[in-house]
N, C-alpha and C positions, 0 to 999 in steps of 0.2 A: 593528415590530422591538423586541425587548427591550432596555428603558431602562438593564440590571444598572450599576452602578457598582463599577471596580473596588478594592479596597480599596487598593490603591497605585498611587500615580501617580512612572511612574521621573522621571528627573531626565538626559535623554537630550537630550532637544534636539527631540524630535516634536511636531507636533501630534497631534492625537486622531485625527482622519483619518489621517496618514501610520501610527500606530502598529495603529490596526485595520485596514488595507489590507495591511501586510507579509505577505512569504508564511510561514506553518507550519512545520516538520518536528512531525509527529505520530507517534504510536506506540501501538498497541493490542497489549498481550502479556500475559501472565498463563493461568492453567490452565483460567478459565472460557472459555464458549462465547459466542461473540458477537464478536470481533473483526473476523474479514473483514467479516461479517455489518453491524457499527458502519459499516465503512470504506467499505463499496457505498454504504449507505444518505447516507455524504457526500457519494458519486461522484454519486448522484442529484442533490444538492443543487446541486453544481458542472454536471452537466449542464444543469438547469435557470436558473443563470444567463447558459448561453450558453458556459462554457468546454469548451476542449477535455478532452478527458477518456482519461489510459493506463493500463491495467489491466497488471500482470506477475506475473504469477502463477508459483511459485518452486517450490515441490513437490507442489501439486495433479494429477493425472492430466492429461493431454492428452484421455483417454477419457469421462470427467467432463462432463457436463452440466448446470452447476449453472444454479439459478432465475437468478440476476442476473446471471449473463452473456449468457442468450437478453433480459431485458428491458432492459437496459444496449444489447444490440446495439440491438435494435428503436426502441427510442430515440434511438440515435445515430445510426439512418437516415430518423429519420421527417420528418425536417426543421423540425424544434422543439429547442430549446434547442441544445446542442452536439453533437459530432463524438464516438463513442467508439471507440477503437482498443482490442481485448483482444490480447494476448498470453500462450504458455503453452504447455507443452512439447508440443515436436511441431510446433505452428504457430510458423512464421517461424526456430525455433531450433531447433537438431538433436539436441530430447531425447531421442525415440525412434529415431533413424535409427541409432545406436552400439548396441554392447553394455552393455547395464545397468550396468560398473563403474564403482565409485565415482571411479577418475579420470573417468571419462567425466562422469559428471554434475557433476563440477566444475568441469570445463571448459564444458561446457554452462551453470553457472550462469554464472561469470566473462564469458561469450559475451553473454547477459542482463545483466549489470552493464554492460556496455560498450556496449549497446544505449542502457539507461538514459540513460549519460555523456552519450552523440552526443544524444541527446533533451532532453537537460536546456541543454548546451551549446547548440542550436541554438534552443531555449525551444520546443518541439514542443507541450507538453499545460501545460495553466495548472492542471491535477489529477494526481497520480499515486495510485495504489494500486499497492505492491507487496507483495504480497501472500504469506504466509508468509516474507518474505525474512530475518527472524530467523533461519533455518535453516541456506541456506549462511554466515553469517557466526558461528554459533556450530560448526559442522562444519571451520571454518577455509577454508572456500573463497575466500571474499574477505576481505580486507583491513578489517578495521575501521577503522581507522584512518582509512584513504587514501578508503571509504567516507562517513565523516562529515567529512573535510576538503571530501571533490568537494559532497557534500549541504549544506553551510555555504555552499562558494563559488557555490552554482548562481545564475543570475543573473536577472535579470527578477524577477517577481511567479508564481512557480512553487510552488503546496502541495504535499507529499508526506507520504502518508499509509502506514506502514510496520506491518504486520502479523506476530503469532506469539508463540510463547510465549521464554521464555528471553533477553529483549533483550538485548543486552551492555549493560553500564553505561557507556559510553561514549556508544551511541548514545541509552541516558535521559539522560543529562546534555546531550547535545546539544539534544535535543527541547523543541519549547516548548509543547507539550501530551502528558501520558503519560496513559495508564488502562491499569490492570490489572483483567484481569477474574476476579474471583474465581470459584469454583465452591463453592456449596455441598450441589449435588445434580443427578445424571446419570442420567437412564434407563439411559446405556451402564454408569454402576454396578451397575445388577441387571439386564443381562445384554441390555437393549432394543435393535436394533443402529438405526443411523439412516435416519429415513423418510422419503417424500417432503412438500414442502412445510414441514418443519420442517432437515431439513440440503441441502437441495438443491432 
């Protein structure tokens, strides 16, 4: 395990143990590519020690077959390390059974926040990825606010790891790890569309 030392030590009342054991609120957002991509590659990490492990995926296609969700599942069956539950429109929430309109999908997200809640409240998955969820919460579908209040109070030893571009600054200032991922060059720039095994 990496020895790092951090350069400040709060004045909190923790031991070392208790303060490296508390759970995250993470965030991956920025215009670069790699954020879900960062946030699986955690999910693995957490699957590997044995936790449970929830995927929610927020505006990705239901028709989408992405890489790390078939090896995420495979994993979560194999009976090695943890349990993985995916979720994502279409499955369990009724993103595709409505008519495309926007009220529709935002009641569809709000449906998936309240999914989340019940999950969080009941301490269901010791991982969360929710993925793209930046999106309804800058579209105004959910509540920021009330959002990062439920995400502060959640209770047990619960990480959540929050994906997408345009974070509100609310939910960075909540967060106790952020990265932005920058971009400074894109095949989809000169015109490349996305391939297999590099976006999927």
């Amino acid at each position: 395990m990496p020895q790092g030392k951090p350069a400040i030590v709060p004045d909190d009342g923790l031991t070392t143990r208790q303060r490296r054991t508390r759970p995250l609120l993470i965030v991956h957002t920025g215009p670069g590519k790699g954020k879900s991509t960062a946030a699986f590659g955690m999910a693995l990490r957490a699957w590997n020690q044995g936790w449970p492990v929830g995927v929610f995926q927020f505006v990705k296609s239901a028709k989408w077959r992405i890489g790390e969700e078939r090896a995420l599942r495979v994993l979560g069956e194999s009976g090695e390390g943890g349990p993985v539950t995916w979720h994502k429109m279409g499955e369990g929430w009724s993103w595709i059974q409505r008519p495309g309109s926007e009220e529709d999908h935002a009641a569809d997200a709000r449906e998936g926040w309240e999914q989340i809640k019940r999950d969080l409240a009941a301490e269901t998955y010791r991982f969360y990825v929710l993925d793209e969820f930046t999106y309804p919460l800058k579209w105004g579908w959910l509540d920021v606010a009330e959002v990062v209040d439920t995400l502060a109070a959640r209770p047990g030893v619960q990480h959540v790891v929050i994906t997408g571009r345009d974070a509100d600054p609310r939910l960075v200032e909540a967060a106790d790890l952020v990265t932005e991922m920058g971009k400074i060059r894109h095949p989809m720039d000169a015109g490349q569309k996305g391939q297999k095994g590099i976006e999927w």
